[in-house]
C-alpha positions as CSV (number, residue, x, y, z in Angstrom):
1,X,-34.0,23.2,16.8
2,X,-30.9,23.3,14.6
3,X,-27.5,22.3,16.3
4,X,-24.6,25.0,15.8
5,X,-21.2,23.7,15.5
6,X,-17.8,25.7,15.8
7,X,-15.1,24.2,13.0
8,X,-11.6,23.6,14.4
9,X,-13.0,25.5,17.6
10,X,-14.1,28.9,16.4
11,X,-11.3,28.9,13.5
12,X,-11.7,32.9,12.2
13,X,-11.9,34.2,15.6
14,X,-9.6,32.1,17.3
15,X,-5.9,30.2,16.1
16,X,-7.9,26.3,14.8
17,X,-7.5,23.3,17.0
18,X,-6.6,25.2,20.0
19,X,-8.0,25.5,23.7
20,X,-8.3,29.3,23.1
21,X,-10.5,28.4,20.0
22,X,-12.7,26.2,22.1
23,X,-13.1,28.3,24.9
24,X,-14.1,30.9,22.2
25,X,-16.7,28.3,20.8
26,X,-17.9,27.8,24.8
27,X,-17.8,32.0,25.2
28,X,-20.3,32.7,22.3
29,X,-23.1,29.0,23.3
30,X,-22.3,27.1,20.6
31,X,-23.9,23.2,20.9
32,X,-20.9,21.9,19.4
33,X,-17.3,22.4,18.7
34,X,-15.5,20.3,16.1
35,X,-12.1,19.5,15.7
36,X,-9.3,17.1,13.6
37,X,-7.4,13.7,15.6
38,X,-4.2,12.8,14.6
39,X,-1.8,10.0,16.3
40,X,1.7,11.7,17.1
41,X,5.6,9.6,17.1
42,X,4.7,8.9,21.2
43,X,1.5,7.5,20.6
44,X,-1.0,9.7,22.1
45,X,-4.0,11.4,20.5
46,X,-3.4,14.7,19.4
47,X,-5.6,17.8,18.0
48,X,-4.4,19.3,14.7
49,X,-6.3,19.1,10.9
50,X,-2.9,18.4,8.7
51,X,-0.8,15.5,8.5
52,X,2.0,18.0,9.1
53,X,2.4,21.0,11.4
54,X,3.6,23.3,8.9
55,X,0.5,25.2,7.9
56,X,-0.9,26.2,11.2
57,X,1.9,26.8,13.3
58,X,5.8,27.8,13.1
59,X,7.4,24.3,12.6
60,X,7.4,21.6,10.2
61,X,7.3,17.8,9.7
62,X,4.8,15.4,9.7
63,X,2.7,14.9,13.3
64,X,3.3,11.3,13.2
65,X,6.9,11.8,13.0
66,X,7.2,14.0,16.2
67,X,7.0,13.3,19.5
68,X,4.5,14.8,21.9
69,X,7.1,16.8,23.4
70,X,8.6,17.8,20.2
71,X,4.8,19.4,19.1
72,X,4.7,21.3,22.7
73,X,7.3,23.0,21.6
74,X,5.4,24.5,18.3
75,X,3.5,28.1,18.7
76,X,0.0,27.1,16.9
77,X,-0.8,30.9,17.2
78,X,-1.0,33.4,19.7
79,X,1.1,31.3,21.7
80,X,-1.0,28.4,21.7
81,X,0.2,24.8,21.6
82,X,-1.0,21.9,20.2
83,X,-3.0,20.2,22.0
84,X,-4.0,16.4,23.2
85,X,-7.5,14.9,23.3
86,X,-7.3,14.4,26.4
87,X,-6.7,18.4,27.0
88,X,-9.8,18.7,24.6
89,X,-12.2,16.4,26.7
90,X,-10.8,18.5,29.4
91,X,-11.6,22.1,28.1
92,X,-15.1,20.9,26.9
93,X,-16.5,18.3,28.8
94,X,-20.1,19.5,30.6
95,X,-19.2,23.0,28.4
96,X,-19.9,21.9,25.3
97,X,-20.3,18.8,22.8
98,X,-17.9,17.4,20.9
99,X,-17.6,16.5,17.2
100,X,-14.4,14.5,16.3
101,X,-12.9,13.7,13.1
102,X,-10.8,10.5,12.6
103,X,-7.7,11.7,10.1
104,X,-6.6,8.6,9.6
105,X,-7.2,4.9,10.0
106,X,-6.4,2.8,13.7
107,X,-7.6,6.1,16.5
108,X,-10.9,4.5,17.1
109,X,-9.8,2.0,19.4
110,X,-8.1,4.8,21.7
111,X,-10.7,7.5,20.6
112,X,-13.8,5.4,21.9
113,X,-11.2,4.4,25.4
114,X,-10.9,8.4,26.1
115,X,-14.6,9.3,25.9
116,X,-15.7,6.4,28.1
117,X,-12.5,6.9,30.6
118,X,-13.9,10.5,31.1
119,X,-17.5,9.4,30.8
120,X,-18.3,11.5,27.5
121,X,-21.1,11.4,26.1
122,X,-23.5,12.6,23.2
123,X,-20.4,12.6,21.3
124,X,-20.1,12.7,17.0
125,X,-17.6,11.2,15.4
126,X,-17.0,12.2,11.8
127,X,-14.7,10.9,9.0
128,X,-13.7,11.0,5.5
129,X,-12.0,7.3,5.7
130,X,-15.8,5.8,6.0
131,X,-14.3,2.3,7.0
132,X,-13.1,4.2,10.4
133,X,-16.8,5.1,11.0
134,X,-18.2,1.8,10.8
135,X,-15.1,0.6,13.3
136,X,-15.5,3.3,15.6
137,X,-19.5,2.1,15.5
138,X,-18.5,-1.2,16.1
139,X,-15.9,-0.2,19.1
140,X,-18.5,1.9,21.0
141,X,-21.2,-0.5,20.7
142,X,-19.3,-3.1,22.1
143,X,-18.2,-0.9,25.2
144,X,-21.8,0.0,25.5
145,X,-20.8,3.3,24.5
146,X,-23.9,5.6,22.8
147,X,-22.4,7.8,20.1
148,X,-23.5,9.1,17.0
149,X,-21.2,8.8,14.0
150,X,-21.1,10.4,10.7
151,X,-19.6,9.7,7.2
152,X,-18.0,13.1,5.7
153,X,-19.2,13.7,1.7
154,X,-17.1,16.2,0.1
155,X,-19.5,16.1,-3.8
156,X,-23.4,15.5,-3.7
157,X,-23.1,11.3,-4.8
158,X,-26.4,9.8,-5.6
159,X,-26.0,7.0,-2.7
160,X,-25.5,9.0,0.1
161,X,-28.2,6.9,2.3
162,X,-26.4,3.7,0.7
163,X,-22.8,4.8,1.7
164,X,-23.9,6.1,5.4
165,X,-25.9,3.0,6.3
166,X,-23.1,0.6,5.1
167,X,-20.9,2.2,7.3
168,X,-23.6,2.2,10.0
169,X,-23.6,6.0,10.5
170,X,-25.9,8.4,12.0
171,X,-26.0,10.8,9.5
172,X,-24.0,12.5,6.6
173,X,-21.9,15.4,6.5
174,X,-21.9,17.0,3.5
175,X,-20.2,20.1,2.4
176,X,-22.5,22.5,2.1
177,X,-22.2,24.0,-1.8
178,X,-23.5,20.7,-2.9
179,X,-26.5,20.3,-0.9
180,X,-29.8,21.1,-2.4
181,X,-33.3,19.3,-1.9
182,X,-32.7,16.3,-3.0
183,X,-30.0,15.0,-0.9
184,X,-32.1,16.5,1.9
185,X,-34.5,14.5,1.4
186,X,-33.3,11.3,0.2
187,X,-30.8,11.5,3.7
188,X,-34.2,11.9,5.9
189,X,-36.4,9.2,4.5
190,X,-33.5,6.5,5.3
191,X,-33.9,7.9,8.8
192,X,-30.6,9.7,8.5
193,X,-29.1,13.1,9.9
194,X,-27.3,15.7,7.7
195,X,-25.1,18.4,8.9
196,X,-23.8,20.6,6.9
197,X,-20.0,22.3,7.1
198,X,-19.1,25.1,6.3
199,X,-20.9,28.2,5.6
200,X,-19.3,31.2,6.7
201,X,-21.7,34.1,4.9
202,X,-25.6,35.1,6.0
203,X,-26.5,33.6,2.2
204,X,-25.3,30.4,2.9
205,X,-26.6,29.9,6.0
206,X,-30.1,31.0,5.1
207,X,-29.9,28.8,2.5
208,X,-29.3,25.4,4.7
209,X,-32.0,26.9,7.4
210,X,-34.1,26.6,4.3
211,X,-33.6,23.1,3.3
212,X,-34.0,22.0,7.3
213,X,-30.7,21.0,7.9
214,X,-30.1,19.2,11.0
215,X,-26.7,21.0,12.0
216,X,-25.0,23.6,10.5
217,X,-20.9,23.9,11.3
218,X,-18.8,27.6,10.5
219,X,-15.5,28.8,10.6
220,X,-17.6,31.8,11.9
221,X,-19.8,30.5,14.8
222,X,-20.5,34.7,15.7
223,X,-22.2,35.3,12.5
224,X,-24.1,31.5,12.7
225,X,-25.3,32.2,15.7
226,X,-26.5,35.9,14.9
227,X,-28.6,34.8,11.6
228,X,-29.8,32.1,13.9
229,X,-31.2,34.8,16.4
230,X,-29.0,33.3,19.4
């Protein structure tokens, strides 16, 4: 059965990246919820997509120049505040599973350290920066940690089996405008996942259940899980 995944929470119902947003995601069932790990000025692990604070909630700067306490301070929407990780794991653990994306290079370490310290597990890890992937792989495995991880594809590259298996991920997550048969296919005979992220209309969503997709993320996990018949 196809794995549903809530982006940033459940991010047109709900302010993204918040604990209201992922209780949202827990409200409607959803298998997954995704959301965005950045390293604030105090050093701990916080939950927010930009490098800076200023598009999603009423301050500005970047995240690694503020303080924990500094970003408590922010409104990230209907009075929400940014939250840490650890608040995250909190919210979701044995509620829902977790898909985390690695913003920038040197969170695995302390990533991988939170999910075993709270015994997490069937976790994803996702990122862009494909090196972090194939650390946070390395990291896990040597904690005898079982996690899945994926490298994010933004274009439809000819390698995509190539590029996941060098950085010894699970599967690819591809955006889902350039994913046809092909990639599909080529992804699943190296033994590979694909997820897909993020279709937000009935069209597009039919679309992936047609190419058997192994996961599908949204921005509108309501309407995902409706097409789906859930």
């Amino acid at each position: 059965m196809i794995k549903t995944i809530g982006h940033r929470g459940a991010a047109f119902l709900e302010p993204e990246n918040t604990l209201k947003g992922f209780r949202k995601a827990i409200e409607l069932g959803l298998d997954y919820v995704e959301f965005d790990v950045h390293r604030c000025k105090s050093g701990e692990l916080v939950v927010i997509h930009d490098e800076t604070v200023d598009r999603t909630t009423n301050g500005e700067g970047f995240v690694a120049d503020l303080t924990l306490q500094q970003l408590k301070k922010l409104d990230a929407g209907k009075g929400e505040t940014i939250p840490t990780l650890q608040e995250v794991i909190d919210v979701c653990k044995g509620k829902v599973k977790m898909q985390i994306e690695l913003k920038e290079h040197g969170l695995e370490a302390d990533t991988i350290s939170l999910l075993m310290g709270n015994s997490v597990g069937d976790t994803l890890l996702i990122s862009f920066l494909h090196e972090c992937v194939k650390k946070a792989k390395e990291e896990a495995a040597a904690k005898n940690l079982k996690i899945k991880a994926g490298i994010i594809i933004a274009g439809n590259p000819l390698n995509a089996d190539e590029m996941a298996k060098a950085a010894k991920a699970d599967f690819v997550a591809a955006n889902h405008f350039y994913v046809n048969e092909r990639i599909v296919k080529q992804v699943k005979k190296a033994g590979l996942g694909i997820t897909v992220w993020n279709c937000d209309n009935e069209h597009d969503i039919k679309r992936m259940l047609k190419l058997n997709v192994d996961m599908i993320a949204s921005n509108r996990p309501d309407l995902l899980l409706k097409v789906l018949g859930r």
